[in-house]
RODODREN-326777 format. One line per field, with one value per residue (C-alpha): residue number from 0; x, y, z. Coordinates in nm, 4 decimals, padded with zeros to 6 digits. Layout:
<rs>
nr: c(NUM, ...)
c1: c(X, ...)
c2: c(Y, ...)
c3: c(Z, ...)
</rs>
This chain:
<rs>
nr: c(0, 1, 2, 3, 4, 5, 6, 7, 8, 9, 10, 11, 12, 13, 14, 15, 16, 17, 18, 19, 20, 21, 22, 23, 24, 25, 26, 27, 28, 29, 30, 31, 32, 33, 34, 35, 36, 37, 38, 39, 40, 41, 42, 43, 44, 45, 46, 47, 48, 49, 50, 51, 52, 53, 54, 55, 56, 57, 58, 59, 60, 61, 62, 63, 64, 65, 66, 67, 68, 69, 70, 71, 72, 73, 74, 75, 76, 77, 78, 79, 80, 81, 82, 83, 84, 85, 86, 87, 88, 89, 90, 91, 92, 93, 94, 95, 96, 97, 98, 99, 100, 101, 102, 103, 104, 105, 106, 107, 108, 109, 110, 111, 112, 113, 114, 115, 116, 117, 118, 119, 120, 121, 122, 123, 124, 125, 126, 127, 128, 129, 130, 131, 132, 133, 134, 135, 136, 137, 138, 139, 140, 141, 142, 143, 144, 145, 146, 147, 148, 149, 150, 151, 152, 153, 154, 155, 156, 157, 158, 159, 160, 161, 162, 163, 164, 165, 166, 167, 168, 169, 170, 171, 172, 173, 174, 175, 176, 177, 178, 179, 180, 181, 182, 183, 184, 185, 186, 187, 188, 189, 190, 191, 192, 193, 194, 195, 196, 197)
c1: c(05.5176, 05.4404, 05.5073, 05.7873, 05.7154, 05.7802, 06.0665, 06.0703, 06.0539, 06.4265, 06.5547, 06.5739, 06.9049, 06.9701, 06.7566, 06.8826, 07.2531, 07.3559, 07.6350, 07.8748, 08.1550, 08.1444, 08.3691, 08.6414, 08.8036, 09.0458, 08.8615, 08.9270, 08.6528, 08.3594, 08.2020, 07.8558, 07.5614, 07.2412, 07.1213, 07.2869, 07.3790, 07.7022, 07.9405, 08.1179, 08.4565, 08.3848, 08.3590, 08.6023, 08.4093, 08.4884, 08.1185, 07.9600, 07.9038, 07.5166, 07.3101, 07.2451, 06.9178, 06.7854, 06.5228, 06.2041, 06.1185, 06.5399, 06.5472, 06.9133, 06.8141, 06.7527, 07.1388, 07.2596, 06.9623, 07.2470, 07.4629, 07.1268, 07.0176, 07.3128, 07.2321, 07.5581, 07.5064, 07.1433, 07.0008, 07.1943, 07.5030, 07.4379, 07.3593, 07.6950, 07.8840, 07.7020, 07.7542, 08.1493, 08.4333, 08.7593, 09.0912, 09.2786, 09.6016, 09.7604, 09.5407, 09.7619, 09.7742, 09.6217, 09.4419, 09.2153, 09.0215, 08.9909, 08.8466, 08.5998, 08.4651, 08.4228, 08.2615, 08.0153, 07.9536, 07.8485, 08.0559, 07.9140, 08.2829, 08.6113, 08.8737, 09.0951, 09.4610, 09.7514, 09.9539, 10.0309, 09.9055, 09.7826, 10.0801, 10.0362, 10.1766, 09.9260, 09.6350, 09.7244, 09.6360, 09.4838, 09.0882, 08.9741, 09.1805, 09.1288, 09.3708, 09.2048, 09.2899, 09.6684, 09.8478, 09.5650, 09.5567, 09.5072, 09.2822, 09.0639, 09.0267, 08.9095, 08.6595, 08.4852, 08.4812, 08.3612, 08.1209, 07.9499, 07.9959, 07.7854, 07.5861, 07.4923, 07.8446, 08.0503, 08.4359, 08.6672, 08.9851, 09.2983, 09.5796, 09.8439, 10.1703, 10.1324, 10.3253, 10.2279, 09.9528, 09.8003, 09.7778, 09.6298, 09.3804, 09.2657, 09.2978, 09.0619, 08.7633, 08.8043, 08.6596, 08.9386, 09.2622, 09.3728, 09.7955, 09.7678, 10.1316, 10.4347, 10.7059, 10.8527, 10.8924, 10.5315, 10.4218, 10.6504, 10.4882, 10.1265, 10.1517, 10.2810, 09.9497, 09.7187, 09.8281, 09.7622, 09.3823, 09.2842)
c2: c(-00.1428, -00.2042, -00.0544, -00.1218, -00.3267, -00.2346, -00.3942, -00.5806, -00.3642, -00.2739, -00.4788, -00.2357, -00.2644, -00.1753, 00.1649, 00.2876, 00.2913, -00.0411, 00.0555, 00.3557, 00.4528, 00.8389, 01.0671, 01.1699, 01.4583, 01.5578, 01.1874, 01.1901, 01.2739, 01.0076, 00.9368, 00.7486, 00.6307, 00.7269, 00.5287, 00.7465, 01.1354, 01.1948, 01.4221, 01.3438, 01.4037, 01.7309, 01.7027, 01.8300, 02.1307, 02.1848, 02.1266, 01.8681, 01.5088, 01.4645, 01.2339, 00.9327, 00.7953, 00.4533, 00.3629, 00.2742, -00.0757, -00.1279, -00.1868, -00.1936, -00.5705, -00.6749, -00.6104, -00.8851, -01.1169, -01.4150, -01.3829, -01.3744, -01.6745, -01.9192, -02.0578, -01.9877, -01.6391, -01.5411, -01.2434, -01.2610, -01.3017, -01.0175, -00.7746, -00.9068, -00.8160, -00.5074, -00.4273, -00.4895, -00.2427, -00.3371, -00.1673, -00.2307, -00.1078, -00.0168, 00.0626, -00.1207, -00.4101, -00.6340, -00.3679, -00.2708, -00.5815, -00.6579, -00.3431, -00.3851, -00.6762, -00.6451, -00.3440, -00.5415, -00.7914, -00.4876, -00.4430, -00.1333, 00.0627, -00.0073, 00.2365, 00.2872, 00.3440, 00.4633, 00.7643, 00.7204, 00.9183, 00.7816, 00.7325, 00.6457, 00.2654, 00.1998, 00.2420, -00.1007, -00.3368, -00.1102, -00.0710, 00.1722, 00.4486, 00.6796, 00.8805, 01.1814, 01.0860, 01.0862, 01.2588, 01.2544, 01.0362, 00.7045, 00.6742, 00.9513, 00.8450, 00.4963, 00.5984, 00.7929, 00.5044, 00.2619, 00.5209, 00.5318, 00.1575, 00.0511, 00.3932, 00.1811, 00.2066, 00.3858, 00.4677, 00.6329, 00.7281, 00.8013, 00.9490, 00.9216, 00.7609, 00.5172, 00.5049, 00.3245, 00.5687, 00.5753, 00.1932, 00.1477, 00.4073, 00.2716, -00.1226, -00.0895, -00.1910, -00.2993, -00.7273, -00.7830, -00.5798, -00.6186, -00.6225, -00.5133, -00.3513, -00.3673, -00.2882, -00.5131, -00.2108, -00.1556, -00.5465, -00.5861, -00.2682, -00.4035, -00.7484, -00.6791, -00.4027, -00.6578, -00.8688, -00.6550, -00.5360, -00.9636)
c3: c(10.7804, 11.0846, 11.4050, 11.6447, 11.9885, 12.2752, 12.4153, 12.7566, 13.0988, 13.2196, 13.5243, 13.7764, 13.8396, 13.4901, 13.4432, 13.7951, 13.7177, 13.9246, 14.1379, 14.1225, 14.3404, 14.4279, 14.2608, 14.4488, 14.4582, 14.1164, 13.9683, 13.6146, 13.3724, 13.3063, 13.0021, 13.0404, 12.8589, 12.8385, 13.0779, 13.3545, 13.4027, 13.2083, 13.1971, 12.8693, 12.7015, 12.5098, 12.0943, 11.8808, 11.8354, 12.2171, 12.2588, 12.4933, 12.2363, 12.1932, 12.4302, 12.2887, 12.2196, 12.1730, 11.8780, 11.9988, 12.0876, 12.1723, 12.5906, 12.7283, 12.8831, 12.5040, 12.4177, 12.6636, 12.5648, 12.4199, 12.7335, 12.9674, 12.8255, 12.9014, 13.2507, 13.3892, 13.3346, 13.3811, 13.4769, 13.7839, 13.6479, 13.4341, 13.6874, 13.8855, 13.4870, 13.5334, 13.8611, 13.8153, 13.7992, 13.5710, 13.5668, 13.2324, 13.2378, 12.8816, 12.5872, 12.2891, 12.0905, 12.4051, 12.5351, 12.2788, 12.1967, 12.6153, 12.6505, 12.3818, 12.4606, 12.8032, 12.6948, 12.4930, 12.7866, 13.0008, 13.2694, 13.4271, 13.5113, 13.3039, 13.4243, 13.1255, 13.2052, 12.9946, 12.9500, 12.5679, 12.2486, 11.9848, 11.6880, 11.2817, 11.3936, 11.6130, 11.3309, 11.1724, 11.5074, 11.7849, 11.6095, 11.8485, 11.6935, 11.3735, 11.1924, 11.3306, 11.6607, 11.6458, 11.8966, 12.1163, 12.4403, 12.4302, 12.7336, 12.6378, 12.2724, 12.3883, 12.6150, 12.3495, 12.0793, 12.3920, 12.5547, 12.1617, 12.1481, 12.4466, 12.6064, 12.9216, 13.0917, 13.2299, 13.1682, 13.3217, 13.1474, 13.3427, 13.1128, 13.4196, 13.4788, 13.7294, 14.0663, 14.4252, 14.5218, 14.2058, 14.1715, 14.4852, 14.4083, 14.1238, 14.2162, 14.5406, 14.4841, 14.1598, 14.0629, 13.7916, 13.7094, 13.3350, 13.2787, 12.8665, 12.9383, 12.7344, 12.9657, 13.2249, 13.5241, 13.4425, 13.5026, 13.8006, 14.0148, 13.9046, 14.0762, 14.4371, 14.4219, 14.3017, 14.5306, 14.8268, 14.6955, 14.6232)
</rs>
């Protein structure tokens, strides 16, 4: 057996946090990894869920190691991922896998949008939901599975219906805006928004 190395020194950008836009006031709850101060979505027990911790020898840097490596991306490109902030609008069949994997990739703020609970006919397609989680909402479910899926991020979950001044709320500042909706209304009041916040 033999004992575990110690992994390479975090970027700086990485162990301080990157960028974070200040709360504002009534801002929805945040769930965040380790890497920052969190204030998490509370257990089922009602109690706060436990920090995580990362073995020894496992550096946050090391987890993007394959996408630092590609010369397009680098270590600059990863601190622009991780510097990003993503707005994905509607957490179903589309929404689910974006989410995830730009979870995985890093981005360092997804806001997670949608004003829908969790039903038995979602199970089948949308992964990031459990049995135990129906009639709970969908926004606040997925930022739990994603905040335990990659601790070095931070997500926002807004479990709101969406009208003009909540769009442009959330769409300022934001690098990408995500249209995982199902309704035509819906994707007909997100472009004119986008539009004005490109």
């Amino acid at each position: 057996h033999h004992p575990a190395r110690a992994g390479p020194p975090e970027p700086a950008w990485l162990a301080g946090g990157g960028t974070r836009l200040p709360a504002s006031r009534g801002s929805p709850r945040v769930v965040r990894g380790s890497r920052f101060r969190r204030r998490d979505l509370p257990a089922r027990s009602g109690r706060a869920s436990p920090r995580h911790q990362r073995p020894p020898g496992l550096s946050a840097a090391a987890r993007y190691a394959r996408q630092i490596v590609m010369p397009v991306i680098g270590e600059a490109g990863q601190r622009q991922i991780h510097d990003s902030r993503v707005v994905i609008i509607g957490l179903g069949g589309l929404g689910n896998p974006a989410a995830t994997y730009l979870a995985g990739a890093g981005v360092g703020q997804l806001d997670l949008v949608d004003y829908d609970t969790v039903s038995f006919s979602n199970l089948h397609r949308q992964f990031l939901y459990r049995e135990t989680d129906l009639g709970q909402r969908k926004a606040e479910v997925a930022a739990r599975q994603l905040g335990a899926y990659n601790p070095d991020i931070e997500l926002r979950p807004h479990a709101t219906r969406l009208g003009d001044k909540v769009f442009d709320r959330l769409l300022s500042g934001a690098q990408a805006v995500l249209d995982c909706t199902d309704t035509f209304p819906t994707r007909l009041a997100i472009y004119p928004v986008s539009a004005r916040h490109r």
